[in-house]
C-alpha positions, 0 to 999 in steps of 0.5 A: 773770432774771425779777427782773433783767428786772423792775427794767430794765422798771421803770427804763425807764419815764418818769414822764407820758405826755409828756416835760417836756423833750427834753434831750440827752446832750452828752457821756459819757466812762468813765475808766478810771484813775479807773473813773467814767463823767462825763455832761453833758445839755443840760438837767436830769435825775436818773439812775436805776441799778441793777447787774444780774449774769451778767454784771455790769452797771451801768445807768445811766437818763437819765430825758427825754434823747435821744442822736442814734446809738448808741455803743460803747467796748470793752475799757476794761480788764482788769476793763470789757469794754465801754461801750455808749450807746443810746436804750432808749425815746424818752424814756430814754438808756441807758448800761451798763458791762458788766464782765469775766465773771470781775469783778463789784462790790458795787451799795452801794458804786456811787456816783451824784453830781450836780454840777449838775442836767445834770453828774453822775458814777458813781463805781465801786467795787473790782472783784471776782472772781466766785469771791470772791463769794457768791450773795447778793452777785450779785443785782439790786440798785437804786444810790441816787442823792441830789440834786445838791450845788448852791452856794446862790443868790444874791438877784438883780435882779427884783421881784415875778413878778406880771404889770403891767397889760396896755394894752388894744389892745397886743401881749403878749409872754411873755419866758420866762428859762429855770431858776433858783432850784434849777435853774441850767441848764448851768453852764460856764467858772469856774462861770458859771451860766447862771440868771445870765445869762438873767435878767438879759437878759430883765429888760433885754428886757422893760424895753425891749419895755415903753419901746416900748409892748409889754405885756412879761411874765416867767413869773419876774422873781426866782431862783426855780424854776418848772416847765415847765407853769406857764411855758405856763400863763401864757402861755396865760392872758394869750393872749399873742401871742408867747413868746420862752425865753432860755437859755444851752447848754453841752456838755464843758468839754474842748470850748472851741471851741464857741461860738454862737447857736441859735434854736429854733421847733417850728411857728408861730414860724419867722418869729419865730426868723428876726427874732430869730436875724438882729437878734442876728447883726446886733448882736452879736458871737457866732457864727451856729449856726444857726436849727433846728426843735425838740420842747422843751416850752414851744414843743409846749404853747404855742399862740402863735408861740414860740422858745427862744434859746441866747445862747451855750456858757458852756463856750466860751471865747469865749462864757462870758466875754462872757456874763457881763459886763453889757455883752454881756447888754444887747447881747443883750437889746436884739437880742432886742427889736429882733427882736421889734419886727421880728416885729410889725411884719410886717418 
């Protein structure tokens, strides 16, 4: 017992003393004909798991996610008694599958496969009897979870990720496009990605901030991974005046019907979230999700007004599609931008 309680301590710690993103767990299901458990997050993680016995069970960490209230699905089958979803720290949402007292299986042969950095899979194996196994097979054993099978990147639009010139006097406005490179955010309907929707719009945003004569910046113009705290520090180096993130949200494919814009702000940036959130709804044709307060990273570590805009699902069936198309992307950026104007302007 004490090496089983060891390995569930260590599990649950979370690298850092922050969080670098407050993700959520979207969706979960435990199929019991193909005996896997399918978890979709709003953002990127990388699940950590280990299977413990007496009796058995599979544990599986999602390190930096949350999951809003606890949840229980019992007696799946003959061989799974039950499969429990919960928050095992404030940074870690845990799920366990506990089998059968009388069934145990063979940790080696657990598999943790990734099919985007938010979309993952557990495979489990044959059940066994308890009475067919011996002691060294019953003891606390670590699941070795490989990186998620990404399909390669393309070359996209965007030049060198150099910041221009900034016109003395003149606004500076940090356009943020969320993910790329490595990275490609949720990824929904058809495979649409969504690095290959932000980017786009906030190329477009920053073309029309600049023709308005706003010193519009990009922390990437190209696909390319950049981490959290370098987006911040940029922003915090050119003592930018505002900071707009642009993403795309997805939950289950089997949940079409979820469509719409949400607008985040954390403190200072309410009254940019309204302008922006309310020029896109004015503009666009999208469904309004409302505006919401939020912990995500790059809105806590920003000191300037910030907000991060959910375009739309891609796994909607009425968002994926116009998202992307070129046509709505230059709607959205457009709005954005508007948005902005309105928010300097004092509208």
């Amino acid at each position: 017992m004490k090496i089983a309680w060891i390995a569930l301590v260590a599990l649950g710690v979370v690298s850092g003393a922050d969080a670098a993103w407050a993700g959520k767990l979207t969706y979960w299901r435990f199929n019991s004909q193909q005996s896997r458990v399918d978890l979709i997050t709003d953002t990127g993680t990388k699940p950590k798991a280990v299977v413990i016995h007496n009796p058995t069970r599979l544990i599986i960490d999602l390190p930096n996610t949350s999951i809003r209230k606890k949840k229980r699905q019992k007696r799946i089958s003959e061989y799974v008694k039950e499969v429990r979803v919960a928050q095992f720290s404030k940074w870690t949402t845990r799920v366990v599958v506990e089998l059968d007292k009388d069934y145990s299986l063979r940790a080696d042969q657990v598999k943790v496969r990734g099919l985007a950095p938010n979309r993952w899979y557990v495979q489990l194996p044959k059940f066994l009897a308890i009475r067919d196994l011996n002691r060294k097979a019953l003891i606390t054993r670590s699941v070795t979870v490989p990186q998620p099978k990404l399909p390669q990147p393309t070359v996209s639009a965007g030049g060198s990720s150099a910041p221009i010139a900034v016109k003395p006097g003149a606004k500076v406005v940090l356009i943020d496009p969320g993910h790329g490179g490595r990275d490609p955010g949720a990824v929904g309907r058809g495979g649409l990605q969504e690095k290959r929707v932000v980017l786009p719009v906030s190329l477009r945003v920053v073309e029309e901030l600049r023709r308005r004569g706003v010193n519009a910046q990009l922390t990437r113009s190209s696909d390319q991974t950049v981490d959290l705290a370098p987006r911040v520090r940029k922003a915090e180096g050119l003592n930018a005046d505002i900071f707009v993130s642009i993403h795309a949200n997805a939950i289950s494919l089997s949940r079409p019907e979820i469509n719409g814009l949400e607008t985040f702000y954390y403190q200072t940036g309410s009254r940019l979230a309204s302008n922006i959130h309310r020029s896109i709804l004015q503009s666009v044709n999208v469904k309004d999700r409302r505006i919401r307060q939020a912990r995500f990273y790059v809105l806590r570590k920003t000191s300037m007004p910030a907000v991060l805009v959910e375009l739309g699902y891609v796994t909607g069936s009425t968002d994926a599609p116009r998202l992307a198309t070129k046509a709505h992307q230059d709607q959205l950026a457009v709005a954005i931008a508007n948005g902005v104007i309105n928010y300097i302007q004092g509208r």
